[in-house]
C-alpha positions in Angstrom: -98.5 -12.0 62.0 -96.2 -10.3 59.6 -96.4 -8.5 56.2 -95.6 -10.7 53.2 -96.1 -10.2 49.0 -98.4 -13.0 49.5 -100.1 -11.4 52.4 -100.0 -11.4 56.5 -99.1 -14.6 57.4 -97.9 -16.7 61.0 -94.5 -16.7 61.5 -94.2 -19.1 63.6 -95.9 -21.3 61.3 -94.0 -20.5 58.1 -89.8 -18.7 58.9 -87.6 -20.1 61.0 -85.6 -17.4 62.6 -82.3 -16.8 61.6 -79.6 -15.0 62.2 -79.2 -12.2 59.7 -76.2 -9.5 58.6 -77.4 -6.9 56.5 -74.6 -4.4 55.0 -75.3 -0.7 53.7 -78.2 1.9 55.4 -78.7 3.8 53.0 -82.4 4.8 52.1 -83.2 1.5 50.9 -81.0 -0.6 53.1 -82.2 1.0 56.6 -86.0 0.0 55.8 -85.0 -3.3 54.3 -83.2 -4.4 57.1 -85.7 -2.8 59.3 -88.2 -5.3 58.3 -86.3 -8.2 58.5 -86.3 -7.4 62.5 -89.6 -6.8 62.8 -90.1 -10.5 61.0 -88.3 -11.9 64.1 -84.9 -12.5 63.0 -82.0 -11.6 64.9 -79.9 -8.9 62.4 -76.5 -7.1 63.0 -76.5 -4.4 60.5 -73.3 -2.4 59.5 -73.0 0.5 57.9 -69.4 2.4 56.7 -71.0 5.8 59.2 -71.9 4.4 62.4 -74.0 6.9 64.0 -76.8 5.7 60.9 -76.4 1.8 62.2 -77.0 3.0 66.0 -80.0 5.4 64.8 -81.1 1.2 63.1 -80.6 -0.1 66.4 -83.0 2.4 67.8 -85.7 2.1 65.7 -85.7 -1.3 65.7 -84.7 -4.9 67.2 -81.3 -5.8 66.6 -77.7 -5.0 66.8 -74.9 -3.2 64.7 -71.0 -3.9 64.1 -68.0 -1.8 63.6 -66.8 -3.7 60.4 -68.8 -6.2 57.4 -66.5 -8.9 58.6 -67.9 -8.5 62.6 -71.3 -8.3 61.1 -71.2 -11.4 59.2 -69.3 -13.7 61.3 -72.9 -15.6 63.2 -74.7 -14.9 60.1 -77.1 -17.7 57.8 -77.8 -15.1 55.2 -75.9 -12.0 55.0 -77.6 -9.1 52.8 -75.9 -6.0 51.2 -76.7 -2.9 49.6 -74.2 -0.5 48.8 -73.0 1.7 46.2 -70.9 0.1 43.2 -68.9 -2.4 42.2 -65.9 -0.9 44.2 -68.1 -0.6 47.1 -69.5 -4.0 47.2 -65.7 -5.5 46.6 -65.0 -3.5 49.3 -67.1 -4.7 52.0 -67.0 -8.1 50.8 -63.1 -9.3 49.6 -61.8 -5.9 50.8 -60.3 -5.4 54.8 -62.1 -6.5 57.4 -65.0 -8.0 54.5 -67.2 -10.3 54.6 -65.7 -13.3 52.9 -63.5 -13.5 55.5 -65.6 -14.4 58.2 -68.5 -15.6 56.4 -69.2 -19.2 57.1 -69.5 -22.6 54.9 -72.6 -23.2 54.4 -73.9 -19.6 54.6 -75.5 -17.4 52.3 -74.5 -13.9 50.6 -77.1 -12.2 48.9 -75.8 -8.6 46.4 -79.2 -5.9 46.1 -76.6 -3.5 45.1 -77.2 -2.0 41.5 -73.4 -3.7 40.0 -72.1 -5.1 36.9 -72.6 -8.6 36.1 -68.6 -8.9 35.8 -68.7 -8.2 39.5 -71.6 -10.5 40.8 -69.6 -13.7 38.9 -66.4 -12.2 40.0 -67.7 -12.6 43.7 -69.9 -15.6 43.4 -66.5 -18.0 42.3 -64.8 -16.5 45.4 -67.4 -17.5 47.7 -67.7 -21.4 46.1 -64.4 -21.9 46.6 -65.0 -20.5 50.1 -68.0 -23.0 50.4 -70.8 -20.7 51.1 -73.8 -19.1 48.4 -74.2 -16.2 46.4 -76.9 -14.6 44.8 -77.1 -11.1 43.1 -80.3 -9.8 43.5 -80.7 -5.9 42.6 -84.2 -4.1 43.4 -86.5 -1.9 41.9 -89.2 -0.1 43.5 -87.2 2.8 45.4 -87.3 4.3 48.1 -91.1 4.3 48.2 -90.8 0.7 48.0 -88.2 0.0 50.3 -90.2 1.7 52.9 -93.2 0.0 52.0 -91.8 -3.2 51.9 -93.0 -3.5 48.1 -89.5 -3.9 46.3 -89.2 -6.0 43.3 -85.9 -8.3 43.1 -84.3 -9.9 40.2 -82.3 -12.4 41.1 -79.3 -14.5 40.2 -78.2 -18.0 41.1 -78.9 -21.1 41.6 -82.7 -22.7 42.6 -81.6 -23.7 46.0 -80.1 -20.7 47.1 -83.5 -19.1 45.8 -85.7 -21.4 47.4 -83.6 -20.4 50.9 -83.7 -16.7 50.8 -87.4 -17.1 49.5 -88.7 -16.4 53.0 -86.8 -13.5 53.5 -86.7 -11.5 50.8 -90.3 -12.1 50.9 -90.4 -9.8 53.9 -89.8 -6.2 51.9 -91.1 -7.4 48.7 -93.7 -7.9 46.5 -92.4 -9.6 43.4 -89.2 -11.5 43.0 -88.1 -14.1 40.9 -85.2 -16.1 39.9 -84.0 -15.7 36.5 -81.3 -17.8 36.0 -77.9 -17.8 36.9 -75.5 -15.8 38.5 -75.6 -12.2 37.0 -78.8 -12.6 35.5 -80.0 -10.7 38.2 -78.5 -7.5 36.9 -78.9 -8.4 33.4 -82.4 -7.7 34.4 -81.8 -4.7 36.1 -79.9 -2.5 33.3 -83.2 -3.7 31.1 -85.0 -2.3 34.4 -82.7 0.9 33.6 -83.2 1.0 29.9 -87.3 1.1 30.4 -86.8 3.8 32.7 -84.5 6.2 31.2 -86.7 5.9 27.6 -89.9 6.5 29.6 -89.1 9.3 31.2 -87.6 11.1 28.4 -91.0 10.5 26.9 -92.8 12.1 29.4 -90.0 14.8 29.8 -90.8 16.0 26.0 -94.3 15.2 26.9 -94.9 17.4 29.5 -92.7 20.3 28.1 -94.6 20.3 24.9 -98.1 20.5 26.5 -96.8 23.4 28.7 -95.0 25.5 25.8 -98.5 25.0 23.7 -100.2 26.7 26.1 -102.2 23.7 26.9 -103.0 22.8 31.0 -100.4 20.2 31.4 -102.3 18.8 34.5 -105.4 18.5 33.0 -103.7 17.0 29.5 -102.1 14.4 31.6 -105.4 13.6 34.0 -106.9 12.8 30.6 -104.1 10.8 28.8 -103.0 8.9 32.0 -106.4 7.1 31.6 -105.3 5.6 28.1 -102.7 3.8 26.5 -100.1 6.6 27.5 -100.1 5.9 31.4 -96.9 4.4 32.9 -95.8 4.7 37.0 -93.8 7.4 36.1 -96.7 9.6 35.1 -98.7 8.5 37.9 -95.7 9.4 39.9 -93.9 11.9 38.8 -95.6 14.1 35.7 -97.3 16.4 38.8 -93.9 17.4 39.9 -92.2 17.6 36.8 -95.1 20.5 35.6 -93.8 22.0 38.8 -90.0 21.1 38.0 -89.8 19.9 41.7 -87.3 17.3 41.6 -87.3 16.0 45.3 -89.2 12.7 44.7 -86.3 9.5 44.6 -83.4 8.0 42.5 -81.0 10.5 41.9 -79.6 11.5 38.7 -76.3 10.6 40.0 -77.2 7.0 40.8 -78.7 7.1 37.3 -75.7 8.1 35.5 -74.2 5.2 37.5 -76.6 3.0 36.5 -76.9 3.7 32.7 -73.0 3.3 32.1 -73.4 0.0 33.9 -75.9 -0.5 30.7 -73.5 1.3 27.8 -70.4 -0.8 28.8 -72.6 -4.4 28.9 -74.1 -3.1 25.8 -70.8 -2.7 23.7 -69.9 -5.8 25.4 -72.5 -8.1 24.0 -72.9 -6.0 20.7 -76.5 -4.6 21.5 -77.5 -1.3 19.8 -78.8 1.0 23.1 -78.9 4.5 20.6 -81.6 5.8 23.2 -80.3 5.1 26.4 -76.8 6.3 25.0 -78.4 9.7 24.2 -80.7 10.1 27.9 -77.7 9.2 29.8 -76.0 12.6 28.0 -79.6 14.1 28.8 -78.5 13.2 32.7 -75.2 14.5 32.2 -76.4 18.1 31.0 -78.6 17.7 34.3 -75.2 17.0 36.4 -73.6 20.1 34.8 -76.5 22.9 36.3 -76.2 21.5 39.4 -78.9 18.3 39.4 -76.7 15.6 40.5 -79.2 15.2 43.3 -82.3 15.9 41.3 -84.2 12.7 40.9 -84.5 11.5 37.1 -87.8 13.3 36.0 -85.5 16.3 36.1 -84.7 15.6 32.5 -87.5 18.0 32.1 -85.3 20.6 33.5 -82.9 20.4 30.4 -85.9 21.3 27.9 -87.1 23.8 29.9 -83.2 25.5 30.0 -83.1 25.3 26.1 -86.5 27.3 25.7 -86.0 29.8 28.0 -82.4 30.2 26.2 -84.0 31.0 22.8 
């Protein structure tokens, strides 16, 4: 029996095995791949510091490689998540990548956060190469990863969905397909965009409920019960009274994220005023020092201005 979005079900009765590559260990990577082997398929991860993919191989079932290319080579599917569009072109079209090994036939699937240039950039190379590609960036974090709840937007064509179905069904609880190629992150910057605008909210929120002398915790016990309540302050409103900023997605990754947005936005003529003016919120975070903070810290910014005054 294994854990799926739709339940435990019999794997013998439902997944083939297959032989799997997954590419990037990072906190999301190392749990995804993680439960892929305990599904019963046979994985070879890789990952660019090789102590992290022999600390995989001891945790769980499976193997690692020296390069993407090694990794890929036997693989049906091949999975990565890395860090950007340099990273992912990289491992994939870059020395000793994955295109150059991966067989016709085969499967890549992208849950790196990347531009949609990038995902339609590397889906023609692998058709003219014969084998799939689908872009398929997560939500959920780290949390989720490690729960095996992730969300996944994906990109690309019905059949290549209906394949990786059965997979990606093993660390998630909700994807879907939502159209072609790149629509996948399309979805993810409005992902972003909901995120960033939420969590300023709650940033001026909280900060205004401490500074009027109000109980913050008790304000947001009562409001979190109404129309007001969102994951983040279920998640992360107890922590930002505290400014404790150790809880996920860095502001970094963030930053990363949100310029992924701005540039698609100017691209396509959409008006993003908000997400323009919390991504310079992020950047005054980067400049005290909270690169690493995760992205409730924008609380940290209005609590610096009023203990300035």
């Amino acid at each position: 029996m294994i854990k799926t979005r739709r339940g435990f079900v019999d794997l013998g009765k439902t997944m083939t095995k297959q032989n799997v590559a997954f590419i990037g260990l990072g906190v999301m990577g190392f749990p995804m791949a993680g439960y892929l082997a305990k599904a019963g398929h046979n994985v070879t991860v890789y990952n660019r510091t090789t102590a992290k993919a022999e600390e995989w191989v001891k945790q769980y079932s499976g193997n690692f490689a020296l390069t993407p290319a090694e990794a890929s080579k036997d693989a049906d599917v091949v999975f990565a998540c890395v860090g950007n569009d340099n990273d992912l072109r990289s491992v994939t079209i870059g020395e000793d990548g994955i295109f150059s090994t991966l067989k016709p036939g085969s499967l890549f699937v992208d849950h790196t956060t990347t531009s949609a240039e990038v995902a339609r950039e590397l889906a023609d190379i692998a058709e003219s190469k014969g084998f799939g590609f689908m872009d398929a960036p997560v939500s959920g974090g780290q949390a989720g990863a490690e729960n095996g709840a992730l969300t996944i937007m994906l990109g690309g064509s019905d059949e290549n969905y209906q394949r990786v179905q059965p997979l990606i069904d093993c660390f998630s609880k909700m994807h879907k397909l939502l159209g072609p190629v790149g629509n996948g992150q399309l979805t993810k910057m409005v992902n972003q965009i909901c995120i960033a605008g939420v969590l300023q909210g709650l940033s001026e929120a909280v900060h205004f409920a401490k500074t009027s002398g109000l109980n913050a915790n008790d304000v947001v016990e009562v409001i979190s019960k109404g129309a007001a309540q969102s994951w983040q302050m279920d998640n992360r409103a107890t922590t930002m009274i505290k400014n404790e900023f150790d809880f996920g997605f860095a502001v970094d990754w963030m930053r990363k994220d949100l310029g992924i947005v701005l540039n698609e936005g100017r691209s396509i003529g959409a008006h993003l005023p908000l997400t323009a003016l919390v991504d310079q919120f992020y950047g005054e975070v980067q400049a005290i020092g909270g690169g690493r903070w995760d992205t409730s810290s924008l609380v940290a910014i209005l609590e610096k201005i009023h203990h300035n005054r």
